[in-house]
N, C-alpha and C positions, 0 to 999 in steps of 0.2 A: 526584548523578545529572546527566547531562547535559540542558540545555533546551534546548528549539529554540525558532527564532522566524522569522517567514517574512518575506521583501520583499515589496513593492506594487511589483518590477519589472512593466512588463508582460508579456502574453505575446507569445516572439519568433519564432516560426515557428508557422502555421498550421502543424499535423499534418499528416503524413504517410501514405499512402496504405498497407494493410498489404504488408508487404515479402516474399523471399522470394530468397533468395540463398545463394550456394556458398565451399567452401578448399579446397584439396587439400594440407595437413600432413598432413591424414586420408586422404586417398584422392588421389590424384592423377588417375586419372579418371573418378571414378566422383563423381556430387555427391552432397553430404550435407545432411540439410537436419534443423534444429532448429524446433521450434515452441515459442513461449514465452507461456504463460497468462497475463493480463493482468486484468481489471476491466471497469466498465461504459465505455462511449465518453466519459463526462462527464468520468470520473475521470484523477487521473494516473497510475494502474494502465495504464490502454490509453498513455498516455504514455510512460508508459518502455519497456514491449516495443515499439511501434512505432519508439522511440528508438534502441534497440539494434537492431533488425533494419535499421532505416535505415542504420549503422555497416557494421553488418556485410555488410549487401548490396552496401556502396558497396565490400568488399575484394572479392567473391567471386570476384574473375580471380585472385588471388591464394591466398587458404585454399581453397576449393571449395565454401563453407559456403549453404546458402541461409536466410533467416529468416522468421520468419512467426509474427506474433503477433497472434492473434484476440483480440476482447473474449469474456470469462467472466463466470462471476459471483462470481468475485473469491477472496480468501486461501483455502481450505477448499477450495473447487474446483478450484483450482491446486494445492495439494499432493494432495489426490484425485486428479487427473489425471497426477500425475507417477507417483503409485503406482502408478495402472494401465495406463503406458504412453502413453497417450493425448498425456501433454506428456516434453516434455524437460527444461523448465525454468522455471519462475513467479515472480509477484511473490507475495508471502507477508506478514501483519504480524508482528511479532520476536513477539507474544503469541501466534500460532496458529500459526509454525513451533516454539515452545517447546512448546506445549500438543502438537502431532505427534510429534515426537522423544522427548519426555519421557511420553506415555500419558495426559493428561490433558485435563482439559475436552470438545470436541468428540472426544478422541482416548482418551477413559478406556478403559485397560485394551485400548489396542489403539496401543500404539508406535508408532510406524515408524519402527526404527532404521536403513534407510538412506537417510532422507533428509539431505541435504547443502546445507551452506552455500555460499553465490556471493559473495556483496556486501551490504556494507547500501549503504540508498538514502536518501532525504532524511524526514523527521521530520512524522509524521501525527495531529493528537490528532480526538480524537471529537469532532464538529463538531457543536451543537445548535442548530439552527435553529426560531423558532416564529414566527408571524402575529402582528404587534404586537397585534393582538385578541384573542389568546388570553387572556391575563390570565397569563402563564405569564413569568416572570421569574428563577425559580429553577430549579435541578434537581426539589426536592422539589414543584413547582407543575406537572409532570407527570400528579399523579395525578389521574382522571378526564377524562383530556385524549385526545382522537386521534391515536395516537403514531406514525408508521413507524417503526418497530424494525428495520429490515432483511430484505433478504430469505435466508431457509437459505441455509450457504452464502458470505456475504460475511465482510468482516472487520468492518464495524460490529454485523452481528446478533452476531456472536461475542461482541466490545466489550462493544453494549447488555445482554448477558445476563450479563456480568461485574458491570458497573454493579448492575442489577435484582437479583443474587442480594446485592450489597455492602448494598441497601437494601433487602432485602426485600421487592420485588415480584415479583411475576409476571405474566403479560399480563392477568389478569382487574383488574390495579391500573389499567389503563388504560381509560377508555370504549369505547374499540376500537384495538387493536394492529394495524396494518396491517403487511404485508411484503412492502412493496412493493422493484421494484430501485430501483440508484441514479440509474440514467435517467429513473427514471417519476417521481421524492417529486416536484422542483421545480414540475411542472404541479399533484401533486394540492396542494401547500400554497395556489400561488396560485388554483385553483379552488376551495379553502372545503372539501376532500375529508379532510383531517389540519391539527391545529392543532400540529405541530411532526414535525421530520425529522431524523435523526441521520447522520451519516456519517464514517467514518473516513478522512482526504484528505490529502492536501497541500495547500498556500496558496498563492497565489490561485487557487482551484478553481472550475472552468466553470458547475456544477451550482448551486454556491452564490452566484454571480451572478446566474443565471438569474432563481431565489426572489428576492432582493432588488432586483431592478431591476424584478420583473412586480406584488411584492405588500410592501406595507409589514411589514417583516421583521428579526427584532433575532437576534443569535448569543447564548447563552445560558450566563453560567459553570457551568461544572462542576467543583463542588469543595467541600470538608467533610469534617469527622470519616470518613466511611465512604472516598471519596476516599483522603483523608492517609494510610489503610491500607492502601490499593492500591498507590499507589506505594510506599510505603515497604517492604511485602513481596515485592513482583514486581520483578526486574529487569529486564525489559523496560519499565517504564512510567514515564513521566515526565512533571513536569508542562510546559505547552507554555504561550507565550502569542499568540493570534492579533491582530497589532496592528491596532489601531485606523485606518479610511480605505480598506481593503481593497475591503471593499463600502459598498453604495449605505444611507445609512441608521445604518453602523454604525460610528462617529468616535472609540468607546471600546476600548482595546487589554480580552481578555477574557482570563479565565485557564480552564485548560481541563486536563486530561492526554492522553498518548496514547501511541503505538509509533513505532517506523521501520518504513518499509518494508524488506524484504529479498527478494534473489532468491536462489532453491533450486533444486536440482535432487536426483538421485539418485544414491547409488553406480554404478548400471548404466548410468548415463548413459558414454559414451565418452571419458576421459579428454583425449585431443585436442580432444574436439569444443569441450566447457568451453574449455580452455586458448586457443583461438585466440577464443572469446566474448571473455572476458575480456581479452584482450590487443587486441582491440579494441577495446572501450570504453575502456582507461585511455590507449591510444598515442593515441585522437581525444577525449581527456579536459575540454579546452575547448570544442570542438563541442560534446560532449554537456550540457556546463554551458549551451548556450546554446539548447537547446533547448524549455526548460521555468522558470518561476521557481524551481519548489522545488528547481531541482538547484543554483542557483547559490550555495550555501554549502559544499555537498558539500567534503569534504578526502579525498584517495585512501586515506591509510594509516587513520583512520579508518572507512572502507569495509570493511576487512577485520576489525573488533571489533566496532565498535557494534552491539548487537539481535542478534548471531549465538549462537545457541547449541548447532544444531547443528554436527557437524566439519564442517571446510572438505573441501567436494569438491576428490577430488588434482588435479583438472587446473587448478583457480585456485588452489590451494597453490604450484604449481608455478610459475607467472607470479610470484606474489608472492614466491616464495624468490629467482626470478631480479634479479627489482627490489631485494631488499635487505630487504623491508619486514618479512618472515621468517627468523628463523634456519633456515637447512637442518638437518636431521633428519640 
């Protein structure tokens, strides 16, 4: 299984303002306009759709495309969203677009066979955070503890509840299970509100700055017997390590599991519209590596395998047969 592991590059561009821009492959003059479900403002969920909509807005004399990617409340509500029309296209983790596609977990017994794969994106493990006073040093040093679990809806509650079902808890194992968003943990941890916070991210993540610069704060391995079972049966999960110097306080590299990010969409979604997405992001492929730390390991032909498990939507099929990177059918 593949590992990821993140740089202490800084970050190189203040974000971007949300976008909203046009192509006409699709329509020559009529605009077209995509919206792409994204995550809390912390996170690099809002990072990548604003990423791409920056891309793509900077074409739109060209395609007719406009973009426009809100923050959400992350993996579960972005493919919810795509089902019901509301988005066009999402970030997702490989575990809760597997769990959609395939009927399971948040998705038991209710498929949704046409949701579609885009791209995988750069490699997120479940990030534990606790108040060096908590006394909490291990996974298993949770229990009785103040935990933000997540709020419905994201990808960490998704995660935490993978976790909690591996080890046999449930919220009542916790003093009190918060669920709260991923905006809100970093205030309650440094106010004394939860003695630890989970979140599923990329590295070096704003949110988790935040926590460690306002309140003395350690990142927490996650890993064991129950662990070692997860990954080793789930293909989407691997274990990650977050090096050590990242954040304030925390100088030991820590080992952790987690997903890739991926972006989805839908069969119904309009084969054009995808195709000229896509072929944006990889023709401005550098740009977009420089927009973020965790993109900059990203490799394109891996983008098209890693964490995807639903089929490729035809319209980035189509880009990728043209580049070579797939045998045409």
């Amino acid at each position: 299984m593949k590992r990821y592991a993140f740089t202490t590059a800084a970050f190189t561009g203040a974000l971007l303002g949300a976008a909203t821009f046009a192509s006409p492959a699709i329509a020559e003059e009529e605009e077209n306009y995509v919206t792409i479900g994204t995550g809390g403002q912390t996170g690099v969920y809002y990072v990548v759709g604003q990423s791409v909509c920056r891309l793509v807005n900077r074409g739109s004399d060209d395609h007719n495309i406009r973009c426009n990617a809100p923050s959400t409340g992350g993996s579960v509500a972005n493919i919810n969203g795509i089902k019901s029309g509301e988005l066009d296209m999402g970030v997702a983790q490989s575990d809760v677009q597997y769990q959609a596609y395939n009927g399971e977990g948040e998705y038991e017994d209710d498929a949704y066979e046409d949701l579609r794969s885009v791209f995988a994106l750069h490699g997120e493990p479940l990030t534990l955070l606790a108040r060096a006073d908590s006394g909490i040093e291990t996974l298993e040093d949770l229990v009785d503890k103040r935990v933000n679990i997540g709020n419905p809806g994201s990808g960490q509650r998704n995660t935490m509840e993978v976790v909690m079902d591996a080890m046999g808890w449930d919220t009542d194992t916790f003093a009190r299970a918060e669920q709260l968003e991923a905006a809100e943990q970093a205030a309650a941890l440094s106010d004394n509100n939860i003695d630890a916070m989970v979140y599923v991210v990329g590295h070096p993540n704003g949110s988790i700055e935040e926590a460690t610069t306002t309140v003395d704060s350690r990142l927490i391995p996650i890993e064991g017997g129950e662990i070692d079972e997860l990954v080793d049966e789930y293909p989407y999960y691997t274990y990650t390590t977050i090096p050590g110097g990242l954040y304030e306080g925390n100088d030991e590299d820590v080992t952790t599991f987690g997903v890739s990010a991926t972006m989805v969409s839908s069969a119904d979604v309009d084969d054009d519209l995808v195709y000229e997405v896509v072929k944006t992001l990889f023709e401005n492929f550098d740009r977009f590596k420089q927009l973020h730390p965790a993109f900059e390991n990203l490799d394109e032909e891996e983008m098209i395998s890693e964490g995807l498990s639903a089929p490729l939507h035809e319209g980035a099929k189509r880009y990728y047969e043209e580049r070579g990177w797939l045998d045409e059918e």
